[in-house]
N, C-alpha and C positions, 0 to 999 in steps of 0.2 A: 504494500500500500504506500509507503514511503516510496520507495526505489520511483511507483508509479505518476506521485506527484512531483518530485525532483524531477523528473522525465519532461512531463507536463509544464515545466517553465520554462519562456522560450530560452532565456540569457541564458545557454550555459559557456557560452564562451566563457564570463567572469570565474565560475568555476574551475572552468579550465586553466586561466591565469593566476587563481589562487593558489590552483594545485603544483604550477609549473615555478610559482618561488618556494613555495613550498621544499618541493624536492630541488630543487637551486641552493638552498641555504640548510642542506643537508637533514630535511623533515620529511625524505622519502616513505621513511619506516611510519612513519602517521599517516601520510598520506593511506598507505595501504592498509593498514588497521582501522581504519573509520571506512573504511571501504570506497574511498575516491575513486580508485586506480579500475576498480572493475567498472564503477557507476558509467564514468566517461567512457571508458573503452564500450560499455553497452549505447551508448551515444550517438557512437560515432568518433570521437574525439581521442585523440593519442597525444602525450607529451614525451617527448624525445630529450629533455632537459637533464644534464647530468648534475649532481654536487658537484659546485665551485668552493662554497666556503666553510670546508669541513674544517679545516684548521684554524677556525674562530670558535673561541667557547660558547657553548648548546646557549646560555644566555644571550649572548651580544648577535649573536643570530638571529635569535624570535625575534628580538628589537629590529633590527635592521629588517627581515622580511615583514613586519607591522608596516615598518615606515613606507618600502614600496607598494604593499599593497593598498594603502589608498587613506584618505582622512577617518572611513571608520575605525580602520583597524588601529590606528595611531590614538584615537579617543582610548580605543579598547585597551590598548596598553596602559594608556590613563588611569584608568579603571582598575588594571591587575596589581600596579604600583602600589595602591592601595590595599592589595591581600595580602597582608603580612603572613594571616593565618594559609595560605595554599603556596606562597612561594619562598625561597629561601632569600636571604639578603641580597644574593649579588643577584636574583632576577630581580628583584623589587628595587635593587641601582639601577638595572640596563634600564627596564621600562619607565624610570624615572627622567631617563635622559630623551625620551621622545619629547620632542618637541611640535608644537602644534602650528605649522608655519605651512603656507602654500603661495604659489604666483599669484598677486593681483588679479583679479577681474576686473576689463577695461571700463572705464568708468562710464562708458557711455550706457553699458548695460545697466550697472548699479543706480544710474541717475534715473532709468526707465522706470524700477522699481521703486527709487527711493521717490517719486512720482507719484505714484500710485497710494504708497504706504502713505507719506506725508497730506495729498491731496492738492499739493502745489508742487513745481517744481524746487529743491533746494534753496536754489540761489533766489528766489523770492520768501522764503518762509526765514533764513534766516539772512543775518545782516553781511555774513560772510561764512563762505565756504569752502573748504579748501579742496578739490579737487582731486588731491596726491593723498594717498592712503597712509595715515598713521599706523598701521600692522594692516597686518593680514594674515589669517590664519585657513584652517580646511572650511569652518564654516560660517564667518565672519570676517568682512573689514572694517576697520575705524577708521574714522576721520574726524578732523579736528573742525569749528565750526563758532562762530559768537552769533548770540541773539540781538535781539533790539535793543533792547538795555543793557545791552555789551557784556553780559556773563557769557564767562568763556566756556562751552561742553565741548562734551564726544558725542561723536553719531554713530551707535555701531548698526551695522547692514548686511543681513542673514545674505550667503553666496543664493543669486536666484540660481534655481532647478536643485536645490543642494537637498531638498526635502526627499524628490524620487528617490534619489541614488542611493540615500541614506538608507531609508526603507528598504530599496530593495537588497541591498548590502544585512542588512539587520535577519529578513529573513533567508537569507543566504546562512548567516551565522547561529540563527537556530534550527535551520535542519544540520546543519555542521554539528551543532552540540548534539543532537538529537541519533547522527552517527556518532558521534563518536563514544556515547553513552551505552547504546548499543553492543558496537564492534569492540570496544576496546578496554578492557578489565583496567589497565594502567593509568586511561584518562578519565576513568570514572570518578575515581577518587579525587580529581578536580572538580567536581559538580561541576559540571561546562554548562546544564541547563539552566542553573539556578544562576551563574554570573550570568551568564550571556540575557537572562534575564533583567536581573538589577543592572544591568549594562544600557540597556533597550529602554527599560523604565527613565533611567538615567540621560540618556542621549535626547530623548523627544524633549524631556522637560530644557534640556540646555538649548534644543531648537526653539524654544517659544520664549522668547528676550521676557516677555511681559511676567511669566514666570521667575525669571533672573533678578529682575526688578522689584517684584513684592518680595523675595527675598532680602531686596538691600531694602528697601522701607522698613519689613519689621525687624531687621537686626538694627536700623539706625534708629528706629524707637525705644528699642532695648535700652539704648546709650542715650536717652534721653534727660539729661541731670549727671549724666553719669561724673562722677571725680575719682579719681586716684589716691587709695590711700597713702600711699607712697609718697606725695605732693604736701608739702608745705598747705595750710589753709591756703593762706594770701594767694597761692597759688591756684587751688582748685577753685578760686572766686573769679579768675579772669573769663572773659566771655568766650574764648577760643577755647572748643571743646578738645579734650586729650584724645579720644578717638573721632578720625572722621570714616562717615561714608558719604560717598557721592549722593547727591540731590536728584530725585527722579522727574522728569518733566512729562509728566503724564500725558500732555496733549497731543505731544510727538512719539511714542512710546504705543508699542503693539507687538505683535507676532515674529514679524519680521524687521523692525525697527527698535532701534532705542535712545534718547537723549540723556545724557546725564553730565553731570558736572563735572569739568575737567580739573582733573587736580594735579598743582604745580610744586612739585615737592622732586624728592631723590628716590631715584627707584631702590627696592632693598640692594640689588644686586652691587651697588656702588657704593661700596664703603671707603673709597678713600674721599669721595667725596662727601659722605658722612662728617669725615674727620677735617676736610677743608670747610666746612661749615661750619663748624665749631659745636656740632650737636653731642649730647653725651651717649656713650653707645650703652653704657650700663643701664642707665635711667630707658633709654627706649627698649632694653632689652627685659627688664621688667614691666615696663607700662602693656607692650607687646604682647608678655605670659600672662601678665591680669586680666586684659580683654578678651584675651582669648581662654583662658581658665571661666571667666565669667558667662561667657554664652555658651561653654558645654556644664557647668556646675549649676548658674542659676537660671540660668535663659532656654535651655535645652536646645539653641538652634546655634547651628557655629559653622565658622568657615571652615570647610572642608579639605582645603587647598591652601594653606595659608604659608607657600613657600615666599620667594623673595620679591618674584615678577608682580605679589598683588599685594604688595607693601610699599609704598610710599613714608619717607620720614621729612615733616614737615619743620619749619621754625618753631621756636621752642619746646624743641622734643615731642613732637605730638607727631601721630600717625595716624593712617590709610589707609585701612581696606577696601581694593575694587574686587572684581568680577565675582560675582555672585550665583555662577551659575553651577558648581556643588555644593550643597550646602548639607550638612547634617541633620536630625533629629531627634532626641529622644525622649523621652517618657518619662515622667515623675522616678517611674519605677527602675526605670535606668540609670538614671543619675542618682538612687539611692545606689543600686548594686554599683556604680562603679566608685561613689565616695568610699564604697565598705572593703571593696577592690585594693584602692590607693592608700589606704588606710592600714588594711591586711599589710601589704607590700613594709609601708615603711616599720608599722609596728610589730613585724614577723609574725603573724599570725597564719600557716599557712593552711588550715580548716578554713578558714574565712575566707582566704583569698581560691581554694578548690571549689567552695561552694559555691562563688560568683563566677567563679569559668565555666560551672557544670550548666548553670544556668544560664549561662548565655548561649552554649553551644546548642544546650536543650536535646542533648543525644548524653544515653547512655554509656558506658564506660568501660570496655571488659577488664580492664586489672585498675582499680580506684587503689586499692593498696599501694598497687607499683605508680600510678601516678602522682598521687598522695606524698608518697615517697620523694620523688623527683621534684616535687614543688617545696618542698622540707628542704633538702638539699642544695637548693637553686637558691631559697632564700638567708641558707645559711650564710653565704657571700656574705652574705652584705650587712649581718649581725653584730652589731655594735659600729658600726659605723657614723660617722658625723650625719649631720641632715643633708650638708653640702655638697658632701661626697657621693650623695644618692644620684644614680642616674636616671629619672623616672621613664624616658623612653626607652634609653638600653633596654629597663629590666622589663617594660613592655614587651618586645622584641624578644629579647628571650623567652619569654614567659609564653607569647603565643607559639614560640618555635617547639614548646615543649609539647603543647598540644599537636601542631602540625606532624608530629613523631607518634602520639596517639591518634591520628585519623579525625582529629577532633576539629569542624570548622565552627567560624563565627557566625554571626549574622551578619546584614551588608553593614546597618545604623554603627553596629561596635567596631566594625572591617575598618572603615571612616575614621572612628575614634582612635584608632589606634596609632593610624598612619598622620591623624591630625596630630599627636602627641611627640610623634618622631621627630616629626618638620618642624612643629615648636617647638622643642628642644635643641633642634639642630641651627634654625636660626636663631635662637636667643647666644648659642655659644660660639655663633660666628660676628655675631656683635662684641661680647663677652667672655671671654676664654672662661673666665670665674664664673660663669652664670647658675644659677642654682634651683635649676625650677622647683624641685622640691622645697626649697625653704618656701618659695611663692604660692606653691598650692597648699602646703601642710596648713596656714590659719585659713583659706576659703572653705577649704574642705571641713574642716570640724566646726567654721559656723556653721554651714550649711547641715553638716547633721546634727549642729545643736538645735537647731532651728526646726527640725523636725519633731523635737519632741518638746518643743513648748506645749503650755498647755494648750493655747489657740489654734497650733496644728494639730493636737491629739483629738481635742474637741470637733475639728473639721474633718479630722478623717473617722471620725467615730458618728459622725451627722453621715458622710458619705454611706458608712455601712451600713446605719440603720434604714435611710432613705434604699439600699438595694434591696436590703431585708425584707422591708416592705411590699417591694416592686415583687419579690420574686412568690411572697404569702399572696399578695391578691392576685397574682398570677395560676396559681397553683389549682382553684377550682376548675379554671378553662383548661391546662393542662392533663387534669384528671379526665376532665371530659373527654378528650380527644384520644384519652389510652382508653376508654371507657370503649368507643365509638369502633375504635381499630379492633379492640376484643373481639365485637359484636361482629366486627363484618368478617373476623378472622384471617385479619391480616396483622395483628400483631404479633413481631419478631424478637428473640429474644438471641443475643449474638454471642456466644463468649470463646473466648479464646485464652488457652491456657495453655501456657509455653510449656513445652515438648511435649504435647497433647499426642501426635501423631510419633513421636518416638517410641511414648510407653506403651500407644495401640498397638506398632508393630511386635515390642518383645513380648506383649501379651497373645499376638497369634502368634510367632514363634514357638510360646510356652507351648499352648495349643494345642499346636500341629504335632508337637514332641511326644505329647504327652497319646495324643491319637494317634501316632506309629510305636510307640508301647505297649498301648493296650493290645494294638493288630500284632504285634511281635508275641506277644506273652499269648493270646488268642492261639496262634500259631502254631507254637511250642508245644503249650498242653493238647492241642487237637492233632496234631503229627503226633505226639506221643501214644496216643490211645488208636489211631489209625496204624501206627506199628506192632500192635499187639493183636490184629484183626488179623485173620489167616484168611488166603486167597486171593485174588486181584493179581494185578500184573504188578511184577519186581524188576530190581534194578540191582545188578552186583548181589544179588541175593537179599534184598532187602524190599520192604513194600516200596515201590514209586511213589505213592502222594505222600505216602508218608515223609520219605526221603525228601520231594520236592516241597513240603511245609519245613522240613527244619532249612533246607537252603534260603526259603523266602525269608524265613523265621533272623535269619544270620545275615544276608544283605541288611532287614531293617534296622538290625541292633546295631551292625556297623554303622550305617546313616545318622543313627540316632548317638553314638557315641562321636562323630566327626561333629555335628550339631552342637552338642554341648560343647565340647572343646573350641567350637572358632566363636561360639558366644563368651564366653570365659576369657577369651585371646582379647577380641572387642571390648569391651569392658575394661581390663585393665590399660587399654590402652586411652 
């Protein structure tokens, strides 16, 4: 059925040229385990491509085949850079160095749409517009642009036709996951269905700018009032806010368009420029951990990308976050488990800290002891240690390596989390060689769970439960009805399932079966016995026939019956 609708599309050239870097950058052996190589050749289609870049590590490879195979795949890398938990470090470096970069679109095309989207031509809607593309990446260009009242934005402009390609690129890559699921015991253990999914969910929402955009509004709400406790009063009084984000200009702002406020500051990447400005890199390298400690601790929505390209460092030490288009998520219930997480970590606690891994994974465990174990050990390191000395990403990082060793994956929300925490860390100590995120998170985190248990929160979450309590009591008449109902019409089911239910059915017909070629054995025995004591009939060697031929059957079944028990007793101890 598969085989049949793959068939069914017309594109399969792209297939074809997926499969042909593929086995180019020495991924032949996959190609053929997901079943590419027969699909095409049922086709029509043959690739004659040999391995060029075998003598490049299996990492720096995928990357590099990502990159020629087109802007989806180069997102997708995006994406995996992110899986701490499915990949090892030096993947999760290569994929980090894709860069999301393409040739311009001639602007005449751009201006067609930016046409369209706007409802005027550019160069009438604003006061100036610049022509030349500030970047340009696989699915967007920027350019620079001032209004009437002379504030300066960006106009970023979705590549037109970029939506087809995407799409059809997307389900391209889920029947790919969908073979390779299948065909291949090795890639299974990457769930390919379930990224290529949070991939897809992922990719659309960064197609629709207007989406990108409500995420920078309520992160810039978040930071509404916000001050630094770190700042001198006098300081957190001044009117220039410590975090910026860009200002949304709604009216220009859609699907495929977006305005927003340009911001003139030092991109992260430029620290010497940092330091010709006179700004302090310490101070920004905490103000930096605070903000972003604070929209995964108290805000639950955080920038999910927060390397150096969407960091901006402004005069007086204040900072910029742009692009908003991954953002994170999480749940009351989330940022409880990971305060109790980060907390386990520093305070050695490692029950505490297995119980929030088991639960995040949400998959069982076949040796908890031996895992248990390895997380005891892992946080023995670092027992007695200064705060300073803590490295809260590192031991991130290792920590989900230990799982990745158990078969154990994340979910995408915590995947995010984690790789948000590395890249924090990672910039704050390229600002800071001394930087110390743990001294920074250790007072957030235990207000935040002190804060949990005030009485106003205890009381709130104790209204919450009553209020379900409720819901689920006056529910329960109409419930009963409807089991009542299904009774009656005798369609109610009743499903249970009881691990190794089917193992212990078989040793019980086993028993069985043993036990009913003993009886016929022992039947056998005494009936050939009393048959040999019968004179007359036809003989064999001088002996009765049946008789003879009962004790022969009578000795094949007892051998049966002795080999039986012996390779059950073998099974068993093994």
């Amino acid at each position: 059925m598969l085989l049949q609708a793959l068939l069914a599309v017309r594109d399969l050239t792209r297939l074809h040229d997926i499969a042909a870097i593929l086995i180019r950058y020495g991924f032949g052996d996959v190609v053929s385990r997901i079943g590419l190589t027969r699909l095409l050749e049922r086709a029509g289609l043959h690739h004659r491509h040999a391995a060029q870049y075998t003598h490049l590590p299996a990492s720096t490879r995928a990357r590099r085949a990502l990159e020629e195979m087109g802007p989806t795949f180069v997102k997708l890398g995006q994406v995996l850079a992110t899986r701490v938990d499915l990949f090892e470090p030096e993947w999760i470096t290569e994929f980090g160095k894709l860069q999301d970069s393409a040739p311009p679109v001639p602007y005449s095309e751009i201006r067609q749409q930016l046409t369209e989207d706007l409802g005027a031509p550019p160069e009438d809607v604003f006061a100036w517009f610049d022509p030349a593309p500030l970047a340009a990446a696989s699915v967007a260009q920027v350019y620079r642009a001032r209004l009437e009242d002379g504030s300066e934005v960006v106009v970023k402009v979705r590549r037109p036709g970029i939506r087809p390609v995407i799409e059809a690129d997307l389900r391209w890559l889920m029947r790919l996951s969908e073979l390779a699921e299948t065909e291949s015991p090795e890639l299974r253990s990457f769930r390919p269905k379930e990224v290529v999914r949070q991939f897809s969910l992922s990719l659309r929402r960064e197609l629709d700018f207007a989406v990108e955009c409500r995420n920078a509004e309520r992160i810039a709400q978040n930071f509404d009032g916000y001050s630094d406790s770190s700042l001198p009063d006098a300081e957190n009084l001044t009117e220039a806010p410590v975090i910026v984000i860009p200002r949304v200009y709604w009216q220009w702002t859609g699907e495929r368009v977006c305005v927003q406020e340009y911001i003139e500051g030092i991109p992260g990447r430029r620290l010497k420029a940092v330091d010709e400005a006179g700004l302090d890199r310490k101070k920004l390298a905490r103000r930096g951990a605070r903000a972003v400690l604070k929209m995964i601790v108290e805000d639950g929505v955080f920038h999910a990308d927060p390397h150096q390209g969407n960091v901006f460092y402004l005069p007086g030490n204040r900072i910029a976050f742009i692009d908003f288009g991954m953002v994170g998520r999480l749940t009351e219930e989330r940022r409880e488990q990971l305060i109790r997480l980060l907390l386990g970590m520093v305070r050695h606690e490692p029950v505490r800290v297995l119980d929030v891994m088991l639960d995040w994974t949400g998959n069982g465990v076949e040796d908890e002891a031996g895992l248990t174990l390895e997380i005891e050990t892992f946080l023995d390191q670092y027992h007695g240690l200064p705060l300073k000395q803590l490295r809260l990403g590192s031991m991130l990082s290792d920590l989900v390596a230990i799982l990745r060793q158990h078969h154990l994956m994340l979910p995408a929300d915590m995947a995010l989390l984690v790789k948000a925490f590395i890249s924090l860390e990672g910039m704050g100590r390229e600002l800071d060689p001394d930087f110390d995120i743990a001294g920074q998170a250790m007072p957030m985190l235990e207000k935040s769970l002190r804060a949990r248990y005030t009485p106003e929160a205890v009381i709130k979450r104790g209204g919450h439960a009553v209020v379900e309590a409720l819901t689920l009591i006056a529910g329960l008449p109409h419930d009963l009805s409807r089991l009542l109902r299904a009774a009656r019409r005798g369609k109610l089911e009743v499903h249970i399932d009881v691990t190794n239910l089917k193992h212990v059915g078989n040793q019980l017909d086993g028993a069985v079966n043993r036990l009913a070629v003993g009886i016929v054995v022992a039947s056998l025995i005494v009936g050939s016995s009393i048959v040999m004591t019968v004179p007359g009939g036809p003989s064999l060697f001088g002996l009765p026939f049946f008789g003879l031929t009962g004790f022969l059957c009578a000795a094949t079944g007892g051998l049966w019956l002795l080999l039986s028990i012996w390779k059950s007793n073998r099974a068993d101890r093994e």
